[in-house]
The first five atom37 places (N, CA, C, CB, O) and aatype in JSON, in Angstrom:
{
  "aatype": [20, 20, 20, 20, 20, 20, 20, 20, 20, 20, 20, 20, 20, 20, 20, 20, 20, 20, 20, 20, 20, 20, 20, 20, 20, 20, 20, 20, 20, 20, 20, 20, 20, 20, 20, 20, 20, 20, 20, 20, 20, 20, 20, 20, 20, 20, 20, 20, 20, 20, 20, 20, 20, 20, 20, 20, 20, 20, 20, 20, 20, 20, 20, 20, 20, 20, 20, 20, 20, 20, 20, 20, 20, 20, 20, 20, 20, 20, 20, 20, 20, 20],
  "atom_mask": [
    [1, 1, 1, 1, 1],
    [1, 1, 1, 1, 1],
    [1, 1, 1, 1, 1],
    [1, 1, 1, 1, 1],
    [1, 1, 1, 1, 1],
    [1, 1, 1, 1, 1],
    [1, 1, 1, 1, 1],
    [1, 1, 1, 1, 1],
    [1, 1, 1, 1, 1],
    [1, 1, 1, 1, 1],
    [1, 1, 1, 1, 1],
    [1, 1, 1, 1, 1],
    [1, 1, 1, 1, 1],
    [1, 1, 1, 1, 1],
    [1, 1, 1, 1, 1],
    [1, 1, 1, 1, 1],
    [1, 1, 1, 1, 1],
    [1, 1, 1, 1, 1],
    [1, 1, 1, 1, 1],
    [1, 1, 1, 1, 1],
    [1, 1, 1, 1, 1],
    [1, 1, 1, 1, 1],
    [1, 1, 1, 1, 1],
    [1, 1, 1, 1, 1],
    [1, 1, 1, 1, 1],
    [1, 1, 1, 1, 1],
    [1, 1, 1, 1, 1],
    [1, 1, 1, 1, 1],
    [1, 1, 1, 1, 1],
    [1, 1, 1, 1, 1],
    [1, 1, 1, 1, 1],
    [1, 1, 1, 1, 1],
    [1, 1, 1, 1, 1],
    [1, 1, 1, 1, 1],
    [1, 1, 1, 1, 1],
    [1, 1, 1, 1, 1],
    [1, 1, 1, 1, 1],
    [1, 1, 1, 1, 1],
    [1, 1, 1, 1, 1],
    [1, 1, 1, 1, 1],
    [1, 1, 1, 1, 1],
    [1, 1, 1, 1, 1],
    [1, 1, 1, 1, 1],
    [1, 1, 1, 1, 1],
    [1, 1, 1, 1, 1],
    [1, 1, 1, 1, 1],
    [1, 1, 1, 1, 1],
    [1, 1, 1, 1, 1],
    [1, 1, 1, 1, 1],
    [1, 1, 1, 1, 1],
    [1, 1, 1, 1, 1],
    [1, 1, 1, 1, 1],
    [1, 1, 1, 1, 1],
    [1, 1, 1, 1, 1],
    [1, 1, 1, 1, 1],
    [1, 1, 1, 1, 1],
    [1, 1, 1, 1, 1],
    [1, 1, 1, 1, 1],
    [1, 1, 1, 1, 1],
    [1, 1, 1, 1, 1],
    [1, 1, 1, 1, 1],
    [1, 1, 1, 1, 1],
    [1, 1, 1, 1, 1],
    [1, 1, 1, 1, 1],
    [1, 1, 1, 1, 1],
    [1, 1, 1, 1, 1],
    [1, 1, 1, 1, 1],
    [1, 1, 1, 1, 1],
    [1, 1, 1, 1, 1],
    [1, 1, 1, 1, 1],
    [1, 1, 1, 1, 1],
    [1, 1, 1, 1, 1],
    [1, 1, 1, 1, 1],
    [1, 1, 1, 1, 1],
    [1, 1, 1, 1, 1],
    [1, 1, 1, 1, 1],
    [1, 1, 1, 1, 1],
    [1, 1, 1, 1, 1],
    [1, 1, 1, 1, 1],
    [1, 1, 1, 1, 1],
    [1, 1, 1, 1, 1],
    [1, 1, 1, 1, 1]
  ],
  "atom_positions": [
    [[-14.23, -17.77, 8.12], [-13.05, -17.06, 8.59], [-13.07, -16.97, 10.11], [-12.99, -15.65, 7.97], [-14.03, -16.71, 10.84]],
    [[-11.86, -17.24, 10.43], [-11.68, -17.17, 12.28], [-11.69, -15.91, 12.81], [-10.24, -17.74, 12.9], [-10.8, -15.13, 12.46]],
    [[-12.88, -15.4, 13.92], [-12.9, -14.23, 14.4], [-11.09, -13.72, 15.15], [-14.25, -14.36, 15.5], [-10.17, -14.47, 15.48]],
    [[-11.14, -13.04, 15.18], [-10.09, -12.15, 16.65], [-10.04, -13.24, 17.69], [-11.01, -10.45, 17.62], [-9.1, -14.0, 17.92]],
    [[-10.98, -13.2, 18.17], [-10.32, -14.5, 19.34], [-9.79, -15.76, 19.35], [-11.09, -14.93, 20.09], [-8.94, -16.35, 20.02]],
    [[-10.71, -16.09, 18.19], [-10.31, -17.58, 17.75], [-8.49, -17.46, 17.49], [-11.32, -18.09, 16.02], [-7.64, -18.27, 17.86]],
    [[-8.2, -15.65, 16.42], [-7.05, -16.11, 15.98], [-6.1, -15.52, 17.13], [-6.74, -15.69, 14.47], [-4.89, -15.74, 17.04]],
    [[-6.57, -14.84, 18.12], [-5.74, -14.67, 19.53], [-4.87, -16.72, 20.03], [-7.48, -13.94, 21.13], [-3.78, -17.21, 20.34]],
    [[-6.14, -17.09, 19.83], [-5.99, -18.52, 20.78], [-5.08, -19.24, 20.32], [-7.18, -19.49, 20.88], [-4.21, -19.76, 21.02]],
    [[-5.18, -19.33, 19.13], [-4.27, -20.1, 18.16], [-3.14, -19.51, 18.19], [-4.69, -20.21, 16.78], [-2.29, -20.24, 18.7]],
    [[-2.8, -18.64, 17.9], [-1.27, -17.84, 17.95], [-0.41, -18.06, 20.01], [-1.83, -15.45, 17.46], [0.66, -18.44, 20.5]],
    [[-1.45, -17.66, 20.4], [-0.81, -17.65, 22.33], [-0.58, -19.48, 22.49], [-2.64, -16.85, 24.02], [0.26, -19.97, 23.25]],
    [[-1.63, -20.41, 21.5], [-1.68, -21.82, 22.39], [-0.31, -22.48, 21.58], [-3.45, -22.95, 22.2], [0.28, -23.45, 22.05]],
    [[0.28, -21.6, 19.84], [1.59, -21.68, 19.3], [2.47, -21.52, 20.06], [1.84, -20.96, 18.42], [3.3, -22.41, 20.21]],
    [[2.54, -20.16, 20.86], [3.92, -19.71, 21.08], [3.76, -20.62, 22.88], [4.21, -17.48, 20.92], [4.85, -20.85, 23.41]],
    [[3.06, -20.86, 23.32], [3.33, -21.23, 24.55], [3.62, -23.02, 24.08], [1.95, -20.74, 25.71], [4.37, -23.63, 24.84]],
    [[3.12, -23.68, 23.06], [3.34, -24.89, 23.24], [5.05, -24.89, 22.27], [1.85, -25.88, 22.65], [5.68, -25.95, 22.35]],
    [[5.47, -24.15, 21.73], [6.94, -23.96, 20.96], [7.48, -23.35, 21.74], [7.12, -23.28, 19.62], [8.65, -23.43, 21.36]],
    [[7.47, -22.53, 22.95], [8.45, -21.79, 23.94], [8.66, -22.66, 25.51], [7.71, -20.14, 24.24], [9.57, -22.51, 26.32]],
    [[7.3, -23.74, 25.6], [7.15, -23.55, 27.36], [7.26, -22.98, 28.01], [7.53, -23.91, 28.07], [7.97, -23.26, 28.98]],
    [[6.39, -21.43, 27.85], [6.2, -20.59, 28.68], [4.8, -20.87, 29.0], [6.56, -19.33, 28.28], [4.0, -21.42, 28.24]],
    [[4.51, -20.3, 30.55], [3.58, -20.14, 31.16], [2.53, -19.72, 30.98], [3.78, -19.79, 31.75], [2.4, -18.56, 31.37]],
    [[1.15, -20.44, 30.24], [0.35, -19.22, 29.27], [0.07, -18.28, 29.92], [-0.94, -19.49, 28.6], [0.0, -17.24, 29.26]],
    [[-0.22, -18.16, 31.42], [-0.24, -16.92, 32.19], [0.58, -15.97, 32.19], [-0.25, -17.09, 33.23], [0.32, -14.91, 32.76]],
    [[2.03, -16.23, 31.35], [2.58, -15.04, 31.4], [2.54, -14.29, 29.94], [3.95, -15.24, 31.95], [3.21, -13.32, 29.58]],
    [[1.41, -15.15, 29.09], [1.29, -14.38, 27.64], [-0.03, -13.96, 27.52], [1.63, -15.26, 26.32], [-1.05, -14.64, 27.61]],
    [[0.15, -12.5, 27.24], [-0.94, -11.98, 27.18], [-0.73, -11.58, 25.83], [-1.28, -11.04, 28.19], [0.33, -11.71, 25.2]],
    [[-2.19, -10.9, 25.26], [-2.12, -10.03, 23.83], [-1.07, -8.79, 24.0], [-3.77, -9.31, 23.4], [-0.67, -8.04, 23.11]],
    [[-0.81, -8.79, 25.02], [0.18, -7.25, 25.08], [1.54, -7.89, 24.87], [0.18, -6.2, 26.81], [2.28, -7.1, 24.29]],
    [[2.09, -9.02, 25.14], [3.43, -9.05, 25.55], [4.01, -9.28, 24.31], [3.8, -10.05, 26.63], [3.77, -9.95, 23.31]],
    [[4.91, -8.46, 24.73], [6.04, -7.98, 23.55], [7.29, -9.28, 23.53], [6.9, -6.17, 24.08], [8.29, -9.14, 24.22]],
    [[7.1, -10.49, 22.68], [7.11, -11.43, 22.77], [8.8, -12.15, 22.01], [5.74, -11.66, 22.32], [9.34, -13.26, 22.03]],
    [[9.17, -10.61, 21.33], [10.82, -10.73, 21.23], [11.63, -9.66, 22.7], [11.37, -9.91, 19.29], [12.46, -9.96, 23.56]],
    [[10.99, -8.57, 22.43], [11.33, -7.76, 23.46], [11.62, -8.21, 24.84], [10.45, -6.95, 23.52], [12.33, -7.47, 25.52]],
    [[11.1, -9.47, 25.46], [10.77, -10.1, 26.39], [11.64, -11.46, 26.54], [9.41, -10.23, 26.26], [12.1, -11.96, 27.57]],
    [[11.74, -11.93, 25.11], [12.76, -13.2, 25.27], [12.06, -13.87, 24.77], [13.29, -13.78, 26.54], [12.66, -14.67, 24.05]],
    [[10.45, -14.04, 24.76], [9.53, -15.41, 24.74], [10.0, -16.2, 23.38], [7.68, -15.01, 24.67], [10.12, -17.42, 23.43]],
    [[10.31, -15.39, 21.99], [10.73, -15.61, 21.08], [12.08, -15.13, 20.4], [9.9, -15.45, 20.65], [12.44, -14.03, 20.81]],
    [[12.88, -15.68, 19.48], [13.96, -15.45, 19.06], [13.7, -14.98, 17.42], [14.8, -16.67, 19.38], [12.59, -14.64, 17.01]],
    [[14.96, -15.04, 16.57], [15.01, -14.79, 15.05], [14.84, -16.09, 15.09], [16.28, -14.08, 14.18], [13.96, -16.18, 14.24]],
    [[15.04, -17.24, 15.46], [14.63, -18.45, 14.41], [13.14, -18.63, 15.55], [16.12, -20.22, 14.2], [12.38, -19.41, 14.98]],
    [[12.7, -18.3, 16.52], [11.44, -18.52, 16.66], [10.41, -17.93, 15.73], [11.21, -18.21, 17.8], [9.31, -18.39, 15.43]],
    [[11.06, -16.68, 15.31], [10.11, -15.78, 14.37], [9.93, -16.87, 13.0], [10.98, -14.02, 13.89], [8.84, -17.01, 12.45]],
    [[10.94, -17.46, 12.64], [10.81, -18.06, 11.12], [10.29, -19.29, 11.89], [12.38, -18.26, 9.92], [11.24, -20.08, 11.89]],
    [[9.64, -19.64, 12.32], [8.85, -20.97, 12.89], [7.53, -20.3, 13.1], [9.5, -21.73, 14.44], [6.56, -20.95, 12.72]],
    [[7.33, -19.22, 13.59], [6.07, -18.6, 13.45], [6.03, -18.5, 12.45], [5.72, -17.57, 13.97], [5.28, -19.33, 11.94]],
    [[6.52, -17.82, 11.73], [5.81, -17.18, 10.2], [5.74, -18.89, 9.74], [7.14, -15.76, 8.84], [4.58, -19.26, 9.55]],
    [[6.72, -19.86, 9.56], [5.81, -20.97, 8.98], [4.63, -21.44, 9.46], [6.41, -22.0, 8.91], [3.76, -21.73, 8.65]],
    [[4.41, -21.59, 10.84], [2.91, -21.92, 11.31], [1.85, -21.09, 11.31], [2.85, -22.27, 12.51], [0.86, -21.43, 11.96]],
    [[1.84, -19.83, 10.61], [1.38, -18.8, 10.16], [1.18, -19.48, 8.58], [2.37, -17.48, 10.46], [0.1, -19.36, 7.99]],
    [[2.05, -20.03, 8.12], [1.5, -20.08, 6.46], [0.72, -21.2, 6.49], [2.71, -20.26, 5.16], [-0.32, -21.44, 5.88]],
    [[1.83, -22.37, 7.9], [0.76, -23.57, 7.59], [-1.09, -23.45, 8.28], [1.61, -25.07, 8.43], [-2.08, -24.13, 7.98]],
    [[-0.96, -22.4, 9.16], [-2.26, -22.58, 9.79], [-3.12, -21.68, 9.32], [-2.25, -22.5, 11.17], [-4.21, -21.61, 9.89]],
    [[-2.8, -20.7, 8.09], [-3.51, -19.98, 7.8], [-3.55, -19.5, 6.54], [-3.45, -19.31, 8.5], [-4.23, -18.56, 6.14]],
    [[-2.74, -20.22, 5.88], [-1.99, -20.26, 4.19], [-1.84, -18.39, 4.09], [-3.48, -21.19, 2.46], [-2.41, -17.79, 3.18]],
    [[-1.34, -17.94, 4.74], [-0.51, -16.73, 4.56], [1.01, -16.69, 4.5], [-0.82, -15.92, 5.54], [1.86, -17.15, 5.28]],
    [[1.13, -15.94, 3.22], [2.38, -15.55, 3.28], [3.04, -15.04, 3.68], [2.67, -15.33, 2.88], [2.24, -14.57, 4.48]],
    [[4.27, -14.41, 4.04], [5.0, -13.36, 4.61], [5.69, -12.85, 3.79], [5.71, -13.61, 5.58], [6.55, -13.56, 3.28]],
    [[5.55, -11.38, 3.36], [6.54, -11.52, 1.9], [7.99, -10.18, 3.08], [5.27, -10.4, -0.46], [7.88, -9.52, 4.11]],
    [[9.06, -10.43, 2.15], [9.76, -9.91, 3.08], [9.88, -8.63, 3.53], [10.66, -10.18, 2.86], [10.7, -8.44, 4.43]],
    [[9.26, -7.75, 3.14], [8.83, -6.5, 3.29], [7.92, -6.06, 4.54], [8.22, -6.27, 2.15], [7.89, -4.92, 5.02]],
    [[7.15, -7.21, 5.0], [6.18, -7.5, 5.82], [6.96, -8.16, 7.1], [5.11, -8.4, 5.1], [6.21, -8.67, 7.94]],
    [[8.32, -8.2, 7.36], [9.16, -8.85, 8.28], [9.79, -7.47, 9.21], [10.38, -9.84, 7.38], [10.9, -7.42, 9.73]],
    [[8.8, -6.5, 9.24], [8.81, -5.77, 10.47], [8.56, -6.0, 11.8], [8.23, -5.03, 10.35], [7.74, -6.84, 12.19]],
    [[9.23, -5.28, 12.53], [8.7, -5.98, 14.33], [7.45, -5.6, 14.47], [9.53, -5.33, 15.9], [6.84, -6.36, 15.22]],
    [[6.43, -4.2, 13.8], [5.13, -3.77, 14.17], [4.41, -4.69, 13.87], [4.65, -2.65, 13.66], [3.36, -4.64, 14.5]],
    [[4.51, -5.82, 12.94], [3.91, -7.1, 12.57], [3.36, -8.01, 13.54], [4.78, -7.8, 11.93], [2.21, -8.36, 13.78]],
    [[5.03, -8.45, 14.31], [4.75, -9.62, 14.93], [5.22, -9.66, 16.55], [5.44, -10.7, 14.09], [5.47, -10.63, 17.26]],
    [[5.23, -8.13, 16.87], [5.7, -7.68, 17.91], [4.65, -8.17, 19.18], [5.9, -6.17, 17.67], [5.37, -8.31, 20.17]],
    [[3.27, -8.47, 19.51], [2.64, -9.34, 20.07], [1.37, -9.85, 19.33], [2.42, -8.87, 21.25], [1.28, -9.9, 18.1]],
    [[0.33, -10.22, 20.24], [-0.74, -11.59, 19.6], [-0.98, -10.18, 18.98], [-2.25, -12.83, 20.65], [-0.74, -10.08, 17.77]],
    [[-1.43, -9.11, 19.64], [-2.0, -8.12, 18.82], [-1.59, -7.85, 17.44], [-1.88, -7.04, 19.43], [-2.04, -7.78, 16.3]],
    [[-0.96, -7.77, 17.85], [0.55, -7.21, 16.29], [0.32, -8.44, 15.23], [3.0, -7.38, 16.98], [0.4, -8.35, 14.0]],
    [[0.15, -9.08, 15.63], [-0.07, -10.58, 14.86], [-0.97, -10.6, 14.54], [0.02, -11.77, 15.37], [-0.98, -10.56, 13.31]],
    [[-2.72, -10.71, 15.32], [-3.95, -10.75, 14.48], [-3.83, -9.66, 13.47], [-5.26, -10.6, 15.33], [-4.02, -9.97, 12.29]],
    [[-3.57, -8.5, 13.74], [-3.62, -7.32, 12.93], [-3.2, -7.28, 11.41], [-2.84, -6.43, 13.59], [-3.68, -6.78, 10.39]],
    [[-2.0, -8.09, 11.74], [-1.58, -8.77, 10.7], [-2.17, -9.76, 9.68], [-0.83, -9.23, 11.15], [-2.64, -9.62, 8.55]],
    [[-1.96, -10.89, 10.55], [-3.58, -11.54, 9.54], [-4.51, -11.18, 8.57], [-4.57, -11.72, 10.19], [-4.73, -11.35, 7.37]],
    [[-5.12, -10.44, 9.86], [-6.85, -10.1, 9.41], [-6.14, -9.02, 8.23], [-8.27, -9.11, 11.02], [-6.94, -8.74, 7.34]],
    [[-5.2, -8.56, 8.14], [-4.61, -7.39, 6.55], [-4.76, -8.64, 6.11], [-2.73, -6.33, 6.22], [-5.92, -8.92, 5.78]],
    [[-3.9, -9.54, 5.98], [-3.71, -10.81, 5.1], [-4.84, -11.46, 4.7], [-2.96, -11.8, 5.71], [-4.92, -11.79, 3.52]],
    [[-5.79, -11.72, 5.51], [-6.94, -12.89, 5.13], [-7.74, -11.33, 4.57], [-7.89, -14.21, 6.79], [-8.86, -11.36, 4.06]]
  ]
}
């Protein structure tokens, strides 16, 4: 199983290589709809590279912003999942 960092890296090296943003401007804090970095169809491109990179599901109940609101919000997520 991939520690916290590993699954930090993977999620920031997603959204910066699907956004072309600056990885310097993504940190574990940034609030990554709130901000612009991502959209509603960026979110359903995450959650698929989320199922493909980690065979997790998203069931729709689980399609809250406290989820996927940054990397944080995201490992947190996971690591419930895995």
């Amino acid at each position: 199983m991939l520690i916290g960092i590993e699954l930090e890296d993977k999620i920031r090296d997603y959204i910066v290589k699907s956004t072309f943003e600056d990885v310097k401007n993504i940190t574990n804090e940034t609030l990554i709809f709130e901000e612009g970095v991502l959209d509603s169809m960026g979110l359903l491109f995450l959650i698929e590279f989320l199922n493909e990179e980690f065979n997790v599901t998203t069931n729709d109940d689980e399609l809250v912003v406290e989820n996927f609101k940054s990397i944080n919000n995201i490992v947190a997520f996971l690591k419930a999942k895995l």
